[in-house]
C-alpha positions as CSV (number, residue, x, y, z in Angstrom):
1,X,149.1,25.6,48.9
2,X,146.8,27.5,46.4
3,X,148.7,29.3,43.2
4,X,148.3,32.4,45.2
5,X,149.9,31.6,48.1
6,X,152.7,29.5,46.6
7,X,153.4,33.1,44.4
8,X,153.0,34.9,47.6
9,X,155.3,33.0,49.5
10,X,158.0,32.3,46.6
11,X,158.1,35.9,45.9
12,X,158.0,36.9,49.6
13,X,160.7,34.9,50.1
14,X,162.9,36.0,47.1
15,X,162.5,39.2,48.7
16,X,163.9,38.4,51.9
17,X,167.0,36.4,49.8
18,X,167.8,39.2,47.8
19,X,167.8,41.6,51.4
20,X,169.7,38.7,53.3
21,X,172.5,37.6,51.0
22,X,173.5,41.6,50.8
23,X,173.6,41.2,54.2
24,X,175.3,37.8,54.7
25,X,177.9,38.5,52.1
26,X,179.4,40.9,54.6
27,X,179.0,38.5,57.8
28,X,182.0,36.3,57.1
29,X,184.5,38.9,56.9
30,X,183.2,42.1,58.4
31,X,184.8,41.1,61.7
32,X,188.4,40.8,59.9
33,X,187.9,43.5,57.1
34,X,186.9,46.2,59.8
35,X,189.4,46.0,61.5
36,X,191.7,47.4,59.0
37,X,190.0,50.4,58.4
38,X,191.1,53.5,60.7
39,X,189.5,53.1,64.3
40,X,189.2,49.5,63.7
41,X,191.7,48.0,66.2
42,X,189.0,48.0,68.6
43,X,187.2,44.6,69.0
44,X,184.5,46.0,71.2
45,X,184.0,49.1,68.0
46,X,183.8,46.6,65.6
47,X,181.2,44.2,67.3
48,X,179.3,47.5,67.7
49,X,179.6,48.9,64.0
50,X,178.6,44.3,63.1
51,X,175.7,45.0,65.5
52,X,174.6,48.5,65.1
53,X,172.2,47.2,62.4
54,X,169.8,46.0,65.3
55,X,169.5,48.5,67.7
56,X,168.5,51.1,64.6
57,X,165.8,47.9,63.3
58,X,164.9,47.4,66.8
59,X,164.2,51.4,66.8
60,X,161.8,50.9,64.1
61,X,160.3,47.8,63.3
62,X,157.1,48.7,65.3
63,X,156.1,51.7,63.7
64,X,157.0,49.8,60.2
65,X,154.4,47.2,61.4
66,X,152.3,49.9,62.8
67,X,152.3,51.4,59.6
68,X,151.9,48.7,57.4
69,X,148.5,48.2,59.2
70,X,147.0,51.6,58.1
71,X,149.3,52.7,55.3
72,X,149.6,48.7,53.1
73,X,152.4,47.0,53.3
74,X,153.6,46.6,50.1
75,X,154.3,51.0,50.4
76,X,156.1,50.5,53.1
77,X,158.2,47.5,52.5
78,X,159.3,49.4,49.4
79,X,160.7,52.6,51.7
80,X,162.5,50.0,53.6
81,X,164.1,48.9,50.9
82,X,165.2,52.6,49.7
83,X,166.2,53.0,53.2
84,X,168.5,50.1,53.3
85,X,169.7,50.6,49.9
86,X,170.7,53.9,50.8
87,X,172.7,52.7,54.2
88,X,174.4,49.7,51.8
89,X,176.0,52.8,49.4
90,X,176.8,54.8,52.2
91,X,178.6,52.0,54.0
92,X,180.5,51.2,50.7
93,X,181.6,54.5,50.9
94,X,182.9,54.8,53.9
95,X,186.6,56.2,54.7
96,X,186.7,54.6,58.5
97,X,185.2,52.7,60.9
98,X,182.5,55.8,62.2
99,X,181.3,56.0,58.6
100,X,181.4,52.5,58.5
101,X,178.9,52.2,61.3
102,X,176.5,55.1,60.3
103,X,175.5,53.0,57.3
104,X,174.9,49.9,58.9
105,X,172.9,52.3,61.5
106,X,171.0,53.6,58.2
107,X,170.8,49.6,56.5
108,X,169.2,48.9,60.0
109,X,166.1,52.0,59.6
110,X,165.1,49.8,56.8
111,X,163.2,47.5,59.0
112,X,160.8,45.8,56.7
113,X,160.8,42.4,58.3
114,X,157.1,43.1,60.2
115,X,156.2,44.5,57.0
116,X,156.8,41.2,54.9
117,X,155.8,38.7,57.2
118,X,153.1,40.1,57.9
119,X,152.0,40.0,54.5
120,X,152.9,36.8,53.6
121,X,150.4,35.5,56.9
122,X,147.5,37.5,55.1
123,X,147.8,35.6,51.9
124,X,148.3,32.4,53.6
125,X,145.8,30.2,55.6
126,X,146.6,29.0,59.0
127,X,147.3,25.4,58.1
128,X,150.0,26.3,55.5
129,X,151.3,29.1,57.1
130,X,154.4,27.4,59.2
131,X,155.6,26.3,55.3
132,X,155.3,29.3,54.1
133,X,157.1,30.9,57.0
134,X,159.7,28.0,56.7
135,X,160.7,29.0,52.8
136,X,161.5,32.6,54.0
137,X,163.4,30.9,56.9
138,X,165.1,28.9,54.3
139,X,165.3,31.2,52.1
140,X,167.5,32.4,54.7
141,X,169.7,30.3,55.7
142,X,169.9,29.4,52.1
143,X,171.3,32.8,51.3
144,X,173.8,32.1,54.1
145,X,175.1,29.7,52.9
146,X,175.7,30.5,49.5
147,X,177.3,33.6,50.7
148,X,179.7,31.6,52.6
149,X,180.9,30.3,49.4
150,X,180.9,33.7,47.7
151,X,181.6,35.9,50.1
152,X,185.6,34.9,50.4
153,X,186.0,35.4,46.4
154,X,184.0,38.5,46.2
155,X,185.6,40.2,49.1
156,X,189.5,39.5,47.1
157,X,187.7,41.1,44.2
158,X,185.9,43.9,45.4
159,X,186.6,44.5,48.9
160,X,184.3,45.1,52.0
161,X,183.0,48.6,49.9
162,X,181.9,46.3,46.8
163,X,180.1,44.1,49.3
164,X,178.4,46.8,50.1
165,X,177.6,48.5,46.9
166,X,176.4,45.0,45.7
167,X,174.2,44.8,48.9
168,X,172.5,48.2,48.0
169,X,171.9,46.8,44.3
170,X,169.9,43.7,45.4
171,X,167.6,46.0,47.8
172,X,167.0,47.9,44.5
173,X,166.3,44.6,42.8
174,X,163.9,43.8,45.7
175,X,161.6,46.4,45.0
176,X,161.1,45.6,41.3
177,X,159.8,42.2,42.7
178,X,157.6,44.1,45.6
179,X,155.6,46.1,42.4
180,X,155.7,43.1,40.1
181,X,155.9,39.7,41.4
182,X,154.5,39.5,45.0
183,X,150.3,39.0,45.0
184,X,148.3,41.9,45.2
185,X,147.1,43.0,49.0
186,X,144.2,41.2,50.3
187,X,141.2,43.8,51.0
188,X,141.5,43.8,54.4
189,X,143.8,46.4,54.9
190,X,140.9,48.6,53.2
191,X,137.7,47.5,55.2
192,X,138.7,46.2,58.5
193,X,139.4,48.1,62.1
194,X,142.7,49.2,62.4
195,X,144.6,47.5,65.9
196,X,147.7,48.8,67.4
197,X,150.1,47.5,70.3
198,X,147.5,47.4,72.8
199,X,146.4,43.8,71.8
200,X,149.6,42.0,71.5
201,X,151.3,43.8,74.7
202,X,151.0,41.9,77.9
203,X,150.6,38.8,76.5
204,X,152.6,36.1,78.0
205,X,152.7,33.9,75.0
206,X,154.0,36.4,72.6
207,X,156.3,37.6,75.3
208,X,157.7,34.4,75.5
209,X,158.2,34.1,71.4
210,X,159.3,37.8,71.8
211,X,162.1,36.8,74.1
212,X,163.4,33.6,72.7
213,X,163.7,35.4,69.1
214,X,165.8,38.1,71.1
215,X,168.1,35.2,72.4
216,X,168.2,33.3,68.9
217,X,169.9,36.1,66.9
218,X,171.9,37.2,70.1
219,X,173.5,34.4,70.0
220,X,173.6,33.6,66.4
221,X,175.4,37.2,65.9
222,X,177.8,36.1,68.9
223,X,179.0,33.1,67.4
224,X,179.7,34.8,64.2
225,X,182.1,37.2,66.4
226,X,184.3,34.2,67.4
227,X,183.7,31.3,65.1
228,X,185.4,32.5,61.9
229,X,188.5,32.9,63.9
230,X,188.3,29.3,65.4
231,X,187.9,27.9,61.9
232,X,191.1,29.8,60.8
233,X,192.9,28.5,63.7
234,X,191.6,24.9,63.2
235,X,193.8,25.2,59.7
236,X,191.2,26.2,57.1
237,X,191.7,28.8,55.0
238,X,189.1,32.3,55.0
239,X,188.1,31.1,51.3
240,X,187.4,27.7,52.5
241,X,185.5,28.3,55.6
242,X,182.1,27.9,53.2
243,X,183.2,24.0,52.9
244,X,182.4,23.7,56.6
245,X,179.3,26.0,56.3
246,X,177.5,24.6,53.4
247,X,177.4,21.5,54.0
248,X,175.5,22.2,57.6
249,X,173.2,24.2,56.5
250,X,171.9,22.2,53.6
251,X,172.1,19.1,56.0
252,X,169.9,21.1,58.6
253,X,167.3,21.5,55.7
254,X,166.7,18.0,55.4
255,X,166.8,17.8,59.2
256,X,163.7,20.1,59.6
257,X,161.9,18.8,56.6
258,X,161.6,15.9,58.6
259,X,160.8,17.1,61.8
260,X,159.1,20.1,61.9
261,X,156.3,19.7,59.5
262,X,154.9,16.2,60.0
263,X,155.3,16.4,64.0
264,X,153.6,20.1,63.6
265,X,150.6,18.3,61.8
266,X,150.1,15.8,65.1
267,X,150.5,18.4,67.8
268,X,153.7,18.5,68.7
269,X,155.3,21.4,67.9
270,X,155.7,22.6,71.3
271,X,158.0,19.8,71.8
272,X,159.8,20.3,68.9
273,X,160.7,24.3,69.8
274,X,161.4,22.8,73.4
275,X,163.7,20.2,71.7
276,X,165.2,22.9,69.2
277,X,166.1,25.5,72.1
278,X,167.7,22.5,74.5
279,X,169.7,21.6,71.1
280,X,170.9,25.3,71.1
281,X,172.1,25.4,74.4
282,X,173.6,22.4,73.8
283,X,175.7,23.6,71.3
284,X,176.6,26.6,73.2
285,X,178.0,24.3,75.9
286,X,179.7,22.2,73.3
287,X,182.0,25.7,71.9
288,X,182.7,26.5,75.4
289,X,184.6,23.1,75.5
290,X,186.2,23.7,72.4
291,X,187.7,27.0,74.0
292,X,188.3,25.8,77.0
293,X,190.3,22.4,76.0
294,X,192.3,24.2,73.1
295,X,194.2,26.1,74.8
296,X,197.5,27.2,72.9
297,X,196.6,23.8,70.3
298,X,194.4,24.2,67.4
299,X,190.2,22.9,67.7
300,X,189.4,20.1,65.7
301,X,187.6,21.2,62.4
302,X,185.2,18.0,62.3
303,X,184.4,18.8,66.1
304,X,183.4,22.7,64.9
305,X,181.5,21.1,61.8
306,X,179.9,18.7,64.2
307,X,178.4,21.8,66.6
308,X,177.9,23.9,63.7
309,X,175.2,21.3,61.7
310,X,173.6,21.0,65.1
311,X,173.2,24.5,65.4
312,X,171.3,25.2,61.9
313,X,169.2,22.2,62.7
314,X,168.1,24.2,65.7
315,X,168.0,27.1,63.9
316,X,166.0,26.9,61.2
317,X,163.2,25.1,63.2
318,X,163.0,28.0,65.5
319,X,163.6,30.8,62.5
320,X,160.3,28.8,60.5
321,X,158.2,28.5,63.5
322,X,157.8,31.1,65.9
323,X,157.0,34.0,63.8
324,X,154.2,31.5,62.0
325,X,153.2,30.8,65.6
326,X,153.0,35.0,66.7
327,X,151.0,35.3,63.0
328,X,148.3,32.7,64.3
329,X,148.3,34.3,68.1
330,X,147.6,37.8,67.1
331,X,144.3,39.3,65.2
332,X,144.5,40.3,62.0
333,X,144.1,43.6,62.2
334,X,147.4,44.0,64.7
335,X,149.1,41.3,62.5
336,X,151.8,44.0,61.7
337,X,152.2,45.7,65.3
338,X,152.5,41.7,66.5
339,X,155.5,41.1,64.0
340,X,156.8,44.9,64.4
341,X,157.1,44.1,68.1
342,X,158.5,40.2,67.4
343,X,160.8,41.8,65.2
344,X,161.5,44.1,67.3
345,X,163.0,41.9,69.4
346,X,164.9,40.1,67.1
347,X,167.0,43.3,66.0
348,X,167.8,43.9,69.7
349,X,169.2,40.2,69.9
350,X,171.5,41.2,66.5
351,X,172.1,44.4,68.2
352,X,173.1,42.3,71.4
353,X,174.9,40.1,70.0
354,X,177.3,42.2,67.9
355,X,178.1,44.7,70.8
356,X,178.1,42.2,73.7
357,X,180.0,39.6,71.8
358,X,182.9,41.9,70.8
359,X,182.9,43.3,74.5
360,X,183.0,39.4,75.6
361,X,185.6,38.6,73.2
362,X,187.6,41.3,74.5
363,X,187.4,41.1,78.1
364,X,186.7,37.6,78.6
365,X,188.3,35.9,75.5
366,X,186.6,33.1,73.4
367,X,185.7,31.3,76.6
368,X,183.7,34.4,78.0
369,X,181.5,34.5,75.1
370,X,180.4,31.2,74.8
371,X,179.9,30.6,78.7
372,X,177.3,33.6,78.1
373,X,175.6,32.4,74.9
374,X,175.1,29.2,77.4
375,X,173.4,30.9,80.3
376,X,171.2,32.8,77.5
377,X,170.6,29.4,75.8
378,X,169.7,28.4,79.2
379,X,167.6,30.8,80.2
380,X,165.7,31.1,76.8
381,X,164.7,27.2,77.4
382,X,163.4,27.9,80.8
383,X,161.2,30.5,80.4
384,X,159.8,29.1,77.0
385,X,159.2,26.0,79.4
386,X,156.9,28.3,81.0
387,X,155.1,30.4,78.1
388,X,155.6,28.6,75.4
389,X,151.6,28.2,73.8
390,X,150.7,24.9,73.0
391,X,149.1,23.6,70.0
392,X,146.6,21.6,68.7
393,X,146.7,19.5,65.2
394,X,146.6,21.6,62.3
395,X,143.2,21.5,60.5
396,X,143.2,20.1,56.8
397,X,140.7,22.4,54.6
398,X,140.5,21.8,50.8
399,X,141.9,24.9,49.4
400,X,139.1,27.1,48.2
């Protein structure tokens, strides 16, 4: 990487950590914090008010990306951010669960993802761009991590509403880095034709990325319904669920350092995403055991450790790769209305997965929820069997 590109992607990334860990912080115990406020008894309420965040992101992440096309990006990933800050202090205000869920509605209207990524793939060149893409898809899973080991001890301090209030202070802190850290915008955005949906609809290799990143963070936001509750009754503690969590997802770092990267540079990336998704449905298969041979006795912990490093290993290959691969596919002048409609379908799969999962942990128990996560794992793997682009080695170029 140039210095320009290694700022751009650092900061770029730093922007999606501070944005992330607000919102992580409140994963690990929104589902059991909820429910005591007033209206919370309701499973299927709660997985809506968890999930509520991606319908309104789904709602507009293409005219973000539509807009950061003609308006610049960095404008409107700073209105995001305001946005979002805003939801953050009104859902750490909140007296009940209705309140509760209009800010994470409002958190979700702050849909900057298109917005960032997009302008992280105009400062970067093709054959660096999957790295770049991977530290904001470690940056990620970085930030989930670490707020599995502070989320516990900050939620006894401050509750859910200082969770909250502290996620609406790092959005703040995210647009001090948006007007003084990230690169200035390349001149495109000035001098070149304006695209719009028309180029990256219909396509059946986005489509395909479009629907696996749907599935991803469906299920992702599914598990995170039931597994918290299978750690507790495995024996660990709420404040210790982070020494199960950590460890996995630093493991899975090493795991796609290895893999992705080097078999990316000889071609084989398809087979790695193939690889990744059968991995994921794998996994799925492997919690519907759990809750289907526990019964009324507790899981084993090392078993849920076991499935939970194999599912960051999938994961962060598939967070780092496919919105690197929709970059590359789509021109650069609908760069922003590719990733507004990729993200798009990402905040319907959080969306998804909150409601659906609280409905399938309601009506069907633990064992309905991971018997669908497995038939959308499924699914996911055969259509991207069928759609799923190929690609050719990347090209080494001397930086200029």
């Amino acid at each position: 990487m140039t210095a320009t590109e290694r700022r751009a992607s650092f900061s770029l990334a730093s922007i999606f950590a501070l944005r992330m860990l607000g919102l992580f912080l409140v994963l690990p115990v929104f589902a059991l914090e909820a429910a005591r406020y007033p209206g919370g008894d309701d499973p299927a309420r709660v997985g809506l008010a968890m999930g509520i965040y991606g319908l309104t992101q789904a709602l507009l992440q293409i005219p973000f990306g539509l807009a950061s096309d003609r308006l610049g990006r960095k404008r409107v990933i700073v209105a995001g951010l305001l946005v979002f800050a805003l939801g953050s202090f009104v859902a750490a205000a909140a007296p009940d669960l209705n309140w509760l869920l209009a800010g994470r509605a409002l958190q979700g209207a702050g849909a900057i993802s298109a917005a960032v990524t997009a302008l992280l793939a105009d400062l970067t060149r093709d054959e660096v761009r999957t790295k770049a893409m991977a530290l904001v898809g470690g940056s990620i899973g970085l930030m989930f991590a670490v707020s599995l080991v502070l989320a516990p001890a900050l939620n006894a301090r401050i509750g859910l509403s200082g969770l909250f209030m502290l996620t609406g202070l790092l959005a703040l802190a995210g647009i001090a880095m948006v007007l003084w850290l990230v690169p200035p915008e390349p001149l495109l955005h000035k001098d070149m034709a304006r695209g719009g949906l028309a180029g990256v609809l219909g396509r059946g290799d986005m489509l395909g990325l479009n629907f696996g990143v749907f599935v991803l963070h469906a299920v992702q936001l599914s598990m995170w319904v039931a597994v918290p509750a299978l750690l507790v009754q495995a024996g660990l503690l709420k404040a210790l669920h982070w020494q199960v969590y950590l460890p996995a997802v630093l493991a899975s770092f090493v795991v796609m350092g290895g893999t992705l990267f080097p078999l990316e540079r000889r071609g084989h990336l398809r087979a790695v995403l193939l690889a990744a998704i059968a991995l994921m449905a794998l996994v799925q298969f492997g919690f519907l055991g759990v809750a289907l041979a526990a019964g009324g006795a507790a899981p084993s912990l090392a078993v849920l450790g076991g499935l939970l490093l194999l599912f960051f290993c999938s994961f962060n290959v598939l967070e780092a790769s496919q919105p690197s691969l929709v970059s590359r596919l789509a021109h650069a002048s609908s760069r922003g209305a590719a990733l507004g409609l990729y993200n798009t379908s990402q905040s319907l799969g959080l969306f998804a997965g909150g409601a659906l999962g609280g409905a399938m942990l309601k009506w069907g128990g633990t064992q309905g929820l991971f018997a669908s996560t497995a038939a959308l794992s499924l699914l996911w793997l055969a259509v991207a069997w069928r759609m799923m682009p190929a690609q050719r080695p990347v090209a080494r170029k001397a930086p200029a």
